[in-house]
VOPAGU-2260 file (C-alpha; in pm, 1 decimal, decimal comma):
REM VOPAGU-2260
SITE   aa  ch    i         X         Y         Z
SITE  UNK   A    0   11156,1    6244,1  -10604,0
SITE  UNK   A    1   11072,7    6291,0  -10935,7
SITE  UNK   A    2   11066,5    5899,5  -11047,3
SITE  UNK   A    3   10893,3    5830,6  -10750,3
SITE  UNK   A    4   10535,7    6061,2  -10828,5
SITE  UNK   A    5   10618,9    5909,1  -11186,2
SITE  UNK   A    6   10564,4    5565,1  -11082,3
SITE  UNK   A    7   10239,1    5622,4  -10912,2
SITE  UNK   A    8   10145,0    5786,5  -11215,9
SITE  UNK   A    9   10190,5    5463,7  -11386,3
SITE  UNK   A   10   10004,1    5251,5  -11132,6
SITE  UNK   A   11    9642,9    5309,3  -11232,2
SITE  UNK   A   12    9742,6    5224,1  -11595,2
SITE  UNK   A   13    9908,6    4917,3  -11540,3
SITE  UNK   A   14    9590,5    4807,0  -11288,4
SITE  UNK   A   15    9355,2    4856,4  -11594,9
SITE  UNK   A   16    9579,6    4684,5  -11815,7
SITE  UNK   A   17    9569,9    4392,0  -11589,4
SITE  UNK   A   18    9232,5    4386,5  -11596,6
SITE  UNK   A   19    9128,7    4385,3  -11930,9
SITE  UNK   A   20    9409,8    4088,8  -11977,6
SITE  UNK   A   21    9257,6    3892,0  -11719,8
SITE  UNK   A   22    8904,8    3949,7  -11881,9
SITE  UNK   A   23    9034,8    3808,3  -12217,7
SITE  UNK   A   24    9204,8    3514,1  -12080,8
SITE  UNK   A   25    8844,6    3449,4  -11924,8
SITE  UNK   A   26    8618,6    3491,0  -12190,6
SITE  UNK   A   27    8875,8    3302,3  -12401,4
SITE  UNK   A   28    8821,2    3015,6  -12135,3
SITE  UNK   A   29    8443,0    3084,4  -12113,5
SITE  UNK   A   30    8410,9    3014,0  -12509,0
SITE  UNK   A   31    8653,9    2740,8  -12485,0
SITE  UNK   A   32    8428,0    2581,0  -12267,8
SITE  UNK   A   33    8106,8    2698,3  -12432,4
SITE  UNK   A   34    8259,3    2538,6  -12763,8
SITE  UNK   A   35    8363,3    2221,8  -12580,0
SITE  UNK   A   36    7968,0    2172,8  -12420,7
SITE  UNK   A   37    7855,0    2204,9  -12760,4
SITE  UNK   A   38    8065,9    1978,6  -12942,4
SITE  UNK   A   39    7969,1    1708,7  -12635,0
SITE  UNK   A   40    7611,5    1769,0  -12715,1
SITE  UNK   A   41    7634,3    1754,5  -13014,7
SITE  UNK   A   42    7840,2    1383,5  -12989,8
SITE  UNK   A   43    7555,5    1273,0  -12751,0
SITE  UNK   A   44    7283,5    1380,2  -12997,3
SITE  UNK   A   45    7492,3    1173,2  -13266,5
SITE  UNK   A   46    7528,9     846,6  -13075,1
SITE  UNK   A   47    7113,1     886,3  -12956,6
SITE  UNK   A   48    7047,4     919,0  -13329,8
SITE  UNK   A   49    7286,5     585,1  -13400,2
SITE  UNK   A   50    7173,3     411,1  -13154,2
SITE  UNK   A   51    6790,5     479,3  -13249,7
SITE  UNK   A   52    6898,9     392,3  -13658,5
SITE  UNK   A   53    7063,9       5,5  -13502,7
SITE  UNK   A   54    6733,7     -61,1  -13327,9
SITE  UNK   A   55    6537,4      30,6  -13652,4
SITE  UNK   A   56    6760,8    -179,9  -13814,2
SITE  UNK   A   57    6682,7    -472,8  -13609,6
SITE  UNK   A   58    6369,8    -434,6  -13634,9
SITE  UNK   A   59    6373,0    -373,9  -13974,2
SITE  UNK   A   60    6563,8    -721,0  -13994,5
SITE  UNK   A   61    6295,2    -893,4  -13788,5
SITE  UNK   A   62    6005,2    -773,8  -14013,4
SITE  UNK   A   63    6201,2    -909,2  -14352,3
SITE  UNK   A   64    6234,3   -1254,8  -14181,6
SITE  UNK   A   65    5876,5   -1261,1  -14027,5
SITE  UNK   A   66    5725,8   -1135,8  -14409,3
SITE  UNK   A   67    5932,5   -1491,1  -14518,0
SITE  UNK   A   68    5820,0   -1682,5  -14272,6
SITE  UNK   A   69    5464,1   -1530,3  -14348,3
SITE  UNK   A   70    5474,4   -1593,5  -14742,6
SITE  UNK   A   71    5616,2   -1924,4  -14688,7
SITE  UNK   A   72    5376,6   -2037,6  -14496,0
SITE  UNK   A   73    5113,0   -1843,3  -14733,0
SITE  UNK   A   74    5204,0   -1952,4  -14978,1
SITE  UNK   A   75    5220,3   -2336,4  -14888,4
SITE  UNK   A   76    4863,9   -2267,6  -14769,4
SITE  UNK   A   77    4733,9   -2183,2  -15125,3
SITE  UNK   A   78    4953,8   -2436,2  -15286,6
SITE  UNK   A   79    4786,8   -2732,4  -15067,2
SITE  UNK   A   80    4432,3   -2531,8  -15146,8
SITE  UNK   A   81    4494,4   -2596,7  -15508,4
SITE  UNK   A   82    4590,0   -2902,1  -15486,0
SITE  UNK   A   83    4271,5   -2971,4  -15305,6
SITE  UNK   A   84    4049,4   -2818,1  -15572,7
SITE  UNK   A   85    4273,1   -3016,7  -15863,5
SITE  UNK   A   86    4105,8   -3349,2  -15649,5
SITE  UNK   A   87    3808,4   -3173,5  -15622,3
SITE  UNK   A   88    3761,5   -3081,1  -16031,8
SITE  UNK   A   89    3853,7   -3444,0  -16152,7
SITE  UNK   A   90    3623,6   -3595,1  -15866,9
SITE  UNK   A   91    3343,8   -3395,0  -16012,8
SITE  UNK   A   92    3451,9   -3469,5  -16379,4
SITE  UNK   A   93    3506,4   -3863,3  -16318,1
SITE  UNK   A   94    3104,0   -3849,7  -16170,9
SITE  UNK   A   95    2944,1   -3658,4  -16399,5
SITE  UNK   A   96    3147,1   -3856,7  -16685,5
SITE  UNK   A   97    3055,1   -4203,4  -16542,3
SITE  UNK   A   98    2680,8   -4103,7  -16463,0
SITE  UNK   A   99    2599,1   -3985,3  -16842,0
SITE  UNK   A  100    2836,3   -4316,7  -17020,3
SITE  UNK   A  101    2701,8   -4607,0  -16686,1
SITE  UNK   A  102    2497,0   -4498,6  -16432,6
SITE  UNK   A  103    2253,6   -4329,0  -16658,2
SITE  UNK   A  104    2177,3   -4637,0  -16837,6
SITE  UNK   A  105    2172,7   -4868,3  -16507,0
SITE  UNK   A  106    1932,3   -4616,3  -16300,5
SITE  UNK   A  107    1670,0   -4653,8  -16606,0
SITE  UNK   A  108    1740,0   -5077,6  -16655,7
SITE  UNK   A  109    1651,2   -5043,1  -16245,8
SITE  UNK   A  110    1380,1   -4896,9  -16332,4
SITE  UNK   A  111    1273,6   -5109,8  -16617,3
SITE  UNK   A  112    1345,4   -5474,3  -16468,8
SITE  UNK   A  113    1111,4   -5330,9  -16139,2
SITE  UNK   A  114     842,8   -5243,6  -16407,0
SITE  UNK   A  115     883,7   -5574,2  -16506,3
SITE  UNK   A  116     913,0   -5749,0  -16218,1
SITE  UNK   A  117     560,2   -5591,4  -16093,0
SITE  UNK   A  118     402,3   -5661,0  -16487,1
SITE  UNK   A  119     515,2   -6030,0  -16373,7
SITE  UNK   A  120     363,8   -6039,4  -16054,1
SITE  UNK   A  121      63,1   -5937,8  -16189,7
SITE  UNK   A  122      16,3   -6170,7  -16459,5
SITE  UNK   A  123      94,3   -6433,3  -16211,1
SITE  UNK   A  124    -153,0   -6306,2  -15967,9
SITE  UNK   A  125    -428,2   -6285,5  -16269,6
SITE  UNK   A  126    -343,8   -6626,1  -16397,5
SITE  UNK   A  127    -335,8   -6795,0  -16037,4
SITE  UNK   A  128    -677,5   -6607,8  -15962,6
SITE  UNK   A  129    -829,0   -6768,2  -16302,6
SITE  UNK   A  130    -703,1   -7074,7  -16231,9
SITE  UNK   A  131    -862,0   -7115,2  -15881,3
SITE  UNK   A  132   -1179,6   -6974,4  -16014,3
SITE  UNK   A  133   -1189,7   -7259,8  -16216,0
SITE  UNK   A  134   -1104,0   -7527,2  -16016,4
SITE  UNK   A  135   -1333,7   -7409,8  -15699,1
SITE  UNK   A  136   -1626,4   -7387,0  -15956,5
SITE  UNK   A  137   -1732,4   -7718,6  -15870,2
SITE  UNK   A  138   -1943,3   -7785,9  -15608,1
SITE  UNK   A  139   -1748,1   -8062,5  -15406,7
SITE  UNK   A  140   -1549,3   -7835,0  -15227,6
SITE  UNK   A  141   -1638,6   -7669,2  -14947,6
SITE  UNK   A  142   -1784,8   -7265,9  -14951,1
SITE  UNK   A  143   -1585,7   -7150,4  -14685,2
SITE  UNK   A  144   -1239,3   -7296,9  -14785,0
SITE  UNK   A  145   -1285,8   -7137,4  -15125,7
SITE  UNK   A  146   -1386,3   -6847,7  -15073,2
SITE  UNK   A  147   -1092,9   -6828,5  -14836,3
SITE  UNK   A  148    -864,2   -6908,4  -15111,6
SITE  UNK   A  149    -989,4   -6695,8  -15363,2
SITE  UNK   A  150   -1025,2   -6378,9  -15152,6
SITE  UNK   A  151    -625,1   -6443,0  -15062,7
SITE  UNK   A  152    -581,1   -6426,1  -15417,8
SITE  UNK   A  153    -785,7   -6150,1  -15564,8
SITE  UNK   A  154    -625,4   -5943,6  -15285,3
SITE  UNK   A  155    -248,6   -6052,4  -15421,4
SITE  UNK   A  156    -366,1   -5985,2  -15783,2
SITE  UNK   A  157    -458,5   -5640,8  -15654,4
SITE  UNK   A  158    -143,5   -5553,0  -15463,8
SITE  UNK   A  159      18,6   -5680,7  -15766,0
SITE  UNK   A  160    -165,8   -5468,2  -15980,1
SITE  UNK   A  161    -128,6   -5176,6  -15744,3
SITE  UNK   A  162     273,2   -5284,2  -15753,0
SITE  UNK   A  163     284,3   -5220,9  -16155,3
SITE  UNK   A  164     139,1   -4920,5  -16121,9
SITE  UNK   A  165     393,8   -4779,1  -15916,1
SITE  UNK   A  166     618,7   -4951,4  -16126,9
SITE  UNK   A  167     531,9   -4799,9  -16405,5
SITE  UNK   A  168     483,3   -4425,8  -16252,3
SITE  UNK   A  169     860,9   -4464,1  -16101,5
SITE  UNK   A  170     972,1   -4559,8  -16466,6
SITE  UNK   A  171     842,6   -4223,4  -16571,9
SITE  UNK   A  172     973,5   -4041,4  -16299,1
SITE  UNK   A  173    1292,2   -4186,3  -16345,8
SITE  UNK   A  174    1303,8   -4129,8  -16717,8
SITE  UNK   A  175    1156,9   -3764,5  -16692,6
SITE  UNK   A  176    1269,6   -3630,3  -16362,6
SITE  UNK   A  177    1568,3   -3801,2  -16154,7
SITE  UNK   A  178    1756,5   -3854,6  -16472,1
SITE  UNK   A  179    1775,9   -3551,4  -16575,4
SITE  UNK   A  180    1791,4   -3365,9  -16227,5
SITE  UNK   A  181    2078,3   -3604,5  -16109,1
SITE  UNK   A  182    2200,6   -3518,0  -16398,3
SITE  UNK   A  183    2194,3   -3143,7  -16409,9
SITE  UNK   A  184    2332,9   -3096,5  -16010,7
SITE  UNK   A  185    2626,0   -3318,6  -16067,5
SITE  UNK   A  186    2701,1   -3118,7  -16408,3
SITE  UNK   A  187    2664,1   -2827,0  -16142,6
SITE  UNK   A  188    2898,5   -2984,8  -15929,2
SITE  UNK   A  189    3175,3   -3028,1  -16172,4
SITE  UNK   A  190    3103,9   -2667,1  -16281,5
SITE  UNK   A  191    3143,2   -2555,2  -15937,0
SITE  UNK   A  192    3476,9   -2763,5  -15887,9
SITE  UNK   A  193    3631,4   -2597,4  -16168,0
SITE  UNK   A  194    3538,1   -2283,4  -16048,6
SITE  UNK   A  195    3652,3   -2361,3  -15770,5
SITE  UNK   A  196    4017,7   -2485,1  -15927,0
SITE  UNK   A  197    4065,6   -2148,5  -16140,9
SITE  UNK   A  198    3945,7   -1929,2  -15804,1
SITE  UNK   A  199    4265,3   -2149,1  -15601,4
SITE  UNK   A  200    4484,6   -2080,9  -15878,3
SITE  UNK   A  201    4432,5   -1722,8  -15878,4
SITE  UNK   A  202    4451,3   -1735,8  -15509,2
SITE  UNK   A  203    4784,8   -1838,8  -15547,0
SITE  UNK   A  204    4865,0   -1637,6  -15780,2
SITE  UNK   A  205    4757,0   -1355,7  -15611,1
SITE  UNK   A  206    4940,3   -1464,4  -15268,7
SITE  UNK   A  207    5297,6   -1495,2  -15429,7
SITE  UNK   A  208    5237,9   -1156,8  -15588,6
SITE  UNK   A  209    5179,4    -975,4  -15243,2
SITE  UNK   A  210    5412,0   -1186,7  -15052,5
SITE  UNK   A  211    5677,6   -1070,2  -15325,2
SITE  UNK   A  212    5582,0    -704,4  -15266,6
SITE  UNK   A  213    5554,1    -731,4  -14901,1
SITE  UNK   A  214    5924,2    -894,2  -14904,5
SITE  UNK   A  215    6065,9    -634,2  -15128,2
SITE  UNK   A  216    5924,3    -352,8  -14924,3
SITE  UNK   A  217    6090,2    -532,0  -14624,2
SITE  UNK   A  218    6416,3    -537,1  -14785,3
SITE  UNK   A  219    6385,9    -207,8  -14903,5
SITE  UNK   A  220    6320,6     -43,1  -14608,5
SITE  UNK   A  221    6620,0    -261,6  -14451,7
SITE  UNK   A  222    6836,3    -131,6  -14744,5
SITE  UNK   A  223    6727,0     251,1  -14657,0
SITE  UNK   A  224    6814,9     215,9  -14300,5
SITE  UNK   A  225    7160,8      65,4  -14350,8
SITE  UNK   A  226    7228,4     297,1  -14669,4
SITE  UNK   A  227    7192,6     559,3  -14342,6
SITE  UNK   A  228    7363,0     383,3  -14117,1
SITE  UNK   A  229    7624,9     377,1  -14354,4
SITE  UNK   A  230    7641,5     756,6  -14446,8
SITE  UNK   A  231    7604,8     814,5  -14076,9
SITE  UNK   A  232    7948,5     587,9  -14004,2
SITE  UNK   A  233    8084,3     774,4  -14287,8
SITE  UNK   A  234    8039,5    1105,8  -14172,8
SITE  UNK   A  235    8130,5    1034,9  -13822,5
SITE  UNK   A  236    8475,6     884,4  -13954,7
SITE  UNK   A  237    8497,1    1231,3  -14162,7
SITE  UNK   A  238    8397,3    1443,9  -13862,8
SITE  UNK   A  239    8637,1    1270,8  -13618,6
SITE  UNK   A  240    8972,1    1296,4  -13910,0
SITE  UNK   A  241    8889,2    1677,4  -13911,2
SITE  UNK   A  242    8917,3    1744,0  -13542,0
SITE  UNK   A  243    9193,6    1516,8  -13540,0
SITE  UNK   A  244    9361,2    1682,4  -13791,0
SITE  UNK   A  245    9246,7    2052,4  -13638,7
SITE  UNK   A  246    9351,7    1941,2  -13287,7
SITE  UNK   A  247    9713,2    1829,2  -13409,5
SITE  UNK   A  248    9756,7    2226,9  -13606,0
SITE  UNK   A  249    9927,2    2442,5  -13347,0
């Protein structure tokens, strides 16, 4: 009777006991699994962030190549515009050269042999006029014929004379003005090329200068992301032999 009210004693006690072990085993379980959802986000966070780093990467790639293609193409671009400017400079140097040793000289001979061609002219006109004069003086020949004749002439001595006047004034133009102004713009001209030449060989200068920086900004940027890419594998590989090794302890 005794051991009887004894156990029933011990019933309550071994009902609480039960209890609180069947409370540990669950919050063991519950922070198992709380543990478990962390280290899962925490892997899906990872392989977001690694995925996100490739595609930079790629892109990263594709900007290198395009700032090649870019300066290649550039740079080509410049080269050809020098070469242009090199044709341009000697053009303007092989004018300006051959107007002041040939054409100078051969504009103002023009200029000369029309002065006197019209002198010429004019003393032809003169002597053909005085000649006529002469010959009509007589009175057998008829009034109206001569004066026909000599009007004809007079009016060819004074185109003639008018002729050697122009002559003469485009002599002095030549001499004093288009000379010199023909001159002066190609001297302009060939100043301009070369201008021209040192401006396209800066311009190329200055285009393989910022086509090398924009390359090496390319690359460097590539080298950044795969330098992190590369820690990033690292550490992964690290991460993974720990829990390896801490899943393998017993």
């Amino acid at each position: 009777m005794s051991s009887v009210r004894t156990s029933g004693r011990s019933l309550p006690w071994l009902s609480l006991l039960a209890s609180i072990l069947a409370g540990a085993g669950c919050a063991s379980s519950g922070a198992a699994h709380e543990g478990g959802g962390k280290e899962d986000a925490k892997e899906e966070k990872d392989e977001d962030e690694e995925a996100e780093l490739a595609k930079k990467i790629e892109v990263a790639k594709l900007e290198l190549e395009l700032a090649r293609m870019e300066a290649e193409q550039e740079i080509d671009s410049a080269e050809r515009g020098l070469a242009e400017a090199r044709i341009q400079a000697e053009k303007a140097r092989l004018e300006r050269e051959a107007f002041t040793s040939l054409g100078r000289a051969r504009e103002l001979d023009e200029a000369k042999l029309g002065l006197d061609r019209s002198r010429g002219r004019a003393e032809d006109a003169a002597a053909e006029l005085a000649e006529l004069e002469a010959m009509y003086s007589a009175e057998e020949f008829a009034t109206k014929t001569k004066e026909l004749v000599l009007t004809r002439s007079r009016r060819d001595l004074e185109h003639a004379k008018r002729g050697l006047d122009l002559a003469e004034r485009q002599l002095e133009e030549t001499e004093g003005f288009d000379l010199v102004t023909k001159e002066r713009e190609l001297e302009k001209a060939n100043l301009g090329a070369e201008k021209g030449l040192v401006e396209a060989e800066q311009a190329l200068a200055k285009q393989r200068l910022e086509k090398k920086i924009a390359i090496a900004k390319a690359e460097q940027e590539l080298d950044e992301l795969m330098r992190k890419a590369e820690k990033a594998a690292k550490k992964k590989e690290k991460e993974k032999g720990e829990k390896e090794k801490k899943e393998g302890q017993p």
